[in-house]
Every structure is written in structure tokens, then in C-alpha cells.
C-alpha positions, 0 to 999 in steps of 0.5 A: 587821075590818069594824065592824057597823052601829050602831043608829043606821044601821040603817034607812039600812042595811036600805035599802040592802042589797038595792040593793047586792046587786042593783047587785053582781050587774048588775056581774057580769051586764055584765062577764061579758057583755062589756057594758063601756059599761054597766058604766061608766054604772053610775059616776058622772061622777067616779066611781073604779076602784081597784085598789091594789098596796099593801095597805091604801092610803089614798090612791090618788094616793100609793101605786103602783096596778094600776088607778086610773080614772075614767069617762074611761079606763075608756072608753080602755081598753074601745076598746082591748080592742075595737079587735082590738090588745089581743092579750093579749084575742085571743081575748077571756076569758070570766069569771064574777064572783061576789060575796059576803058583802055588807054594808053598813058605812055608810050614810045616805039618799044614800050607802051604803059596802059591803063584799064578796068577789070571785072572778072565774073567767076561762077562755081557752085551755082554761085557768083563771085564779082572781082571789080580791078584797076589794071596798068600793064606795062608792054615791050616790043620784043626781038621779033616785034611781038608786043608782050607783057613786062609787068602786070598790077591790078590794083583790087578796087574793094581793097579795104574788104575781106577779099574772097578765094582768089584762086581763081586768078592765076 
């Protein structure tokens, strides 16, 4: 259960909320356009991509995972889908992520924990593939006030299944 923001965190979190919301909603717009380098500006230089394969994990370096990137591999993997050879993206998807119930759990004047649901719809050869996440991004202010991503987990909700290609997912 997510805890509620206390009354102490309220403005900090208040603040947030709408930069969160419209940050989630950039992701989607980049990903589902294929806008790949941009998605990956929205990081910061260490920032992290992580999607866990045990549930509840705490920390990504003990624990097996689907993904877990920094700005550097994300750039190798985007070349790789780019460069024709990543047949399993030949013809590439096309994909509509949505997020939803967002909130903001944590939060102070430079940093912002949000908690949200994903479902990310991809359609290629006529057929559909429906991914269903929990997501906890982890944002920071940076030098120049931009909001940007220092971590990102999705947590896939049918963990326990056979996962599909997931080369969809940069």
C-alpha cells in the first residue's frame, strides 16, 4: 500500500503532482513516437531504468533483472533498434503507453517520489501484445530547474508468467 502524503509534505507534494503528471505523459508521447533520444534526455546522467524480474527487489545489483540501464545503454539499445538488425523490431511496433493513477508519495523542494500504473498496448502483425506495470519514478530538479528522471522501476504486474518480446520497451 502506497502511504498517503503527510501533512508535512503536503505543499512540496501539491507542487509536484502536475510536473509529474505532464513528465509521465512527455514519456508516453516519446515513446509511442519512437522519439527514443529524447526519452533518454528526459534522465539524468546517472539516472536508471529498471525493470526488476523478482517482485519487490530492493536492489537492482542483487537481484536478476529485465532491465537495468543508465543513459549509456539505453543509447546502445536505441542504435541497436535503429540499425535494421534488431529483427525482432522488423517492422518496428507501434505502442500507446498510458499512465495512470499517479501520485506523488514523497516529495521536498528538489526531489519527487511518484507512484503510478502502466499499460503499454503494442500492435505488430495485426496482433496485440498488452503489458499492465506498476511504476515508481524518482524525479529531481536540475540546475536549471528542469524536472527530470533519476530512476525509473516498472515493477511488470504478471511477473510470475512467461514474459512476451519485450523489445518493444527501450
Amino acid at each position: 500500500m502506497t502511504p498517503e502524503p503527510t501533512a508535512t509534505s503536503a505543499e512540496p507534494t501539491s507542487r509536484w503532482t502536475g510536473q509529474a503528471a505532464r513528465l509521465l505523459a512527455l514519456e508516453a508521447l516519446l515513446l509511442d513516437s519512437r522519439r527514443y533520444e529524447e526519452w533518454i534526455e528526459l534522465f539524468t546522467e546517472d539516472g536508471l531504468y529498471w525493470i526488476p524480474l523478482d517482485r519487490g527487489a530492493a536492489d537492482a545489483g542483487e537481484s536478476l533483472n529485465i532491465a537495468f540501464e543508465g543513459p549509456a545503454r539505453m543509447r546502445q539499445r536505441v542504435a541497436r533498434l535503429r540499425s535494421g538488425i534488431a529483427h525482432a523490431q522488423e517492422p518496428p511496433s507501434s505502442t500507446v503507453h498510458a499512465y495512470s493513477s499517479i501520485i506523488v508519495t514523497e516529495a521536498d523542494d528538489s526531489s519527487a517520489t511518484v507512484e503510478s500504473a502502466l499499460v503499454v498496448v503494442e500492435t505488430r502483425f495485426g496482433g496485440q501484445t498488452v503489458v499492465a506495470a506498476r511504476c515508481r519514478h524518482r524525479l529531481v530538479r536540475d540546475d536549471a530547474g528542469a524536472v527530470r528522471i533519476a530512476q525509473k522501476r516498472v515493477e511488470l504486474a504478471d511477473l510470475e508468467q512467461a514474459q512476451p518480446d519485450l523489445s518493444f520497451v527501450p
